[in-house]
C-alpha positions, 0 to 999 in steps of 0.5 A: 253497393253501387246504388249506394255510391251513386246515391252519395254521389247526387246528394253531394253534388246537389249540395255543392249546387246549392252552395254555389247558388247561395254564394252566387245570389249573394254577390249579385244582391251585395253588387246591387246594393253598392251600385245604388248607394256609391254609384248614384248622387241623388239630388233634392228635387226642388218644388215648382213653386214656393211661398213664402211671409213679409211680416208687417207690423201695422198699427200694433197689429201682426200682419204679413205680406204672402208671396207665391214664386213659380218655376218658369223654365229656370226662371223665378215668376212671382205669380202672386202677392196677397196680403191680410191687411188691405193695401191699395192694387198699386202697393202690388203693382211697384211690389212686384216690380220691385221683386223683378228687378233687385236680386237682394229681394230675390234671385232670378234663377229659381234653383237660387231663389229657392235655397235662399228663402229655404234657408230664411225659413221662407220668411223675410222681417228685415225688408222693414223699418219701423223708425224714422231714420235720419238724414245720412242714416238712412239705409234702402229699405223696401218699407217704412212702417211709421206715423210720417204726417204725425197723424196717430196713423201709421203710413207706408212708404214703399220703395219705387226701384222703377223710379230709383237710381244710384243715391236716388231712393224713390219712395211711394206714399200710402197714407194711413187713415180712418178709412184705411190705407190710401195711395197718395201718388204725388206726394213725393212727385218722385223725388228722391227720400233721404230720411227725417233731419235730427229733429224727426219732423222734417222730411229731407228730399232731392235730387243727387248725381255725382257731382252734387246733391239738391236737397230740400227739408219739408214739412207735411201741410194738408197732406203734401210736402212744404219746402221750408229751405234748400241747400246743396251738397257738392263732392268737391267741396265736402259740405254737408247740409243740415 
C-alpha cells in the first residue's frame, strides 16, 4: 500500500512540473515576441546609391538623360551622368554643375534626396520644355528641346546656374545638326534668355538688376544672334518692352 502512494505521489508531482514548464516557457516566448514587435521601430535602410531618368524628347524620338546619386557621408554625390543620345562632355559638365547647386533638382542631404526621387518613381519629365515660351511667359527650365534657328533641327538650350542670377537665367546653346548635337559656346555670350517675342522668331536677351532691364530682340544670322532693336525696362516706371 505504501508503495502505492508513494507511486501516486511522483506522478503527481511530475505532472505539476510539467505544468509549471509548459506555462513558464509560454510567458518567455509571448515576452519575447512583444519585445520584438512593440519595443523596436525598425527603419528603411536607405541604399547607398540610387538612379534615376531625365526623359527626353529628341527629333521625335525617346531618349533619357540616366543619372547615378552616391551616398557620401550624408551627403548626395552625383557619380555619373550618362545618356543614349550623344550629347558634347560640356552638356555634363554645366548638368553636374547644375545639380550641385539648386535643391529643386535635387537635396544635398542624401536621406532627402532619396525620398524625393523615390516618391517620383526616380523619374523626372517636367525639367523639360518642348515649346517656345514667350517673353514674360518664360518659366526656369533646365532644358529647351526646340528648333531655335528654325533649321529642321531641334537645338537644346541648357541652363548655366553657374552663370545665372536672380531674373538673369543664362542659357547654353547645343546646336542640332546633320552631324549630330554641337556646343556653340558663344552663342548667348552669357546674356541672360528671356524667351521668343509674340511672333516666335525673335529671341529676347539682356540683362536685368533691380532697377532696370536691358533687353534686346534678335534674330539668328549664320549661326549667331543679331540685334535688330533695344529697349529698357525700368521698375519705377512700369514700362514694358515689346
Amino acid at each position: 500500500m505504501n508503495n502505492f502512494y508513494k507511486k501516486t505521489k511522483l506522478v503527481i508531482l511530475l505532472s505539476l512540473m510539467f505544468f509549471f514548464n509548459i506555462n513558464c516557457t509560454n510567458k518567455v516566448k509571448d515576452a519575447q515576441t512583444n519585445f520584438s514587435t512593440d519595443n523596436i521601430s525598425v527603419e528603411e535602410r536607405k541604399p547607398d546609391f540610387f538612379t534615376f531618368y531625365i526623359s527626353l524628347n529628341y527629333d521625335n524620338k525617346e531618349y533619357s538623360i540616366k543619372l547615378v546619386c552616391e551616398k557620401d557621408s550624408n551627403y548626395t554625390d552625383i557619380s555619373s551622368i550618362t545618356s543614349n543620345l550623344s550629347l558634347p562632355k560640356e552638356f555634363y559638365t554645366i548638368l553636374q554643375e547644375n545639380f550641385g547647386l539648386a535643391t529643386w533638382l535635387i537635396n544635398t542631404d542624401y536621406k532627402s534626396a532619396y525620398e524625393m526621387y523615390k516618391n517620383l518613381k526616380f523619374k523626372r519629365s517636367d525639367l523639360v520644355e518642348y515649346k517656345k515660351s514667350k517673353f514674360k511667359e518664360s518659366s526656369s527650365k533646365l532644358l529647351y528641346v526646340v528648333d531655335v534657328d528654325e533649321d529642321g533641327y531641334d537645338d537644346i538650350l541648357l541652363l548655366d546656374l553657374q552663370n545665372s542670377m536672380w531674373d538673369n537665367d543664362v542659357y547654353v546653346m547645343f546646336k542640332g545638326s546633320k552631324n549630330g548635337v554641337l556646343y556653340k559656346e558663344k552663342f548667348f555670350d552669357k546674356a541672360a534668355f528671356y524667351g521668343w517675342d509674340k511672333t516666335e522668331k525673335y529671341l529676347i536677351t539682356g540683362v536685368s538688376d533691380t532697377r532696370e532691364r536691358k533687353l534686346i530682340k534678335n534674330k539668328i544670322i549664320q549661326e549667331k544672334l543679331f540685334p535688330i532693336e533695344k529697349c529698357t525696362e525700368y521698375v519705377v516706371s512700369g514700362k514694358s518692352c515689346w
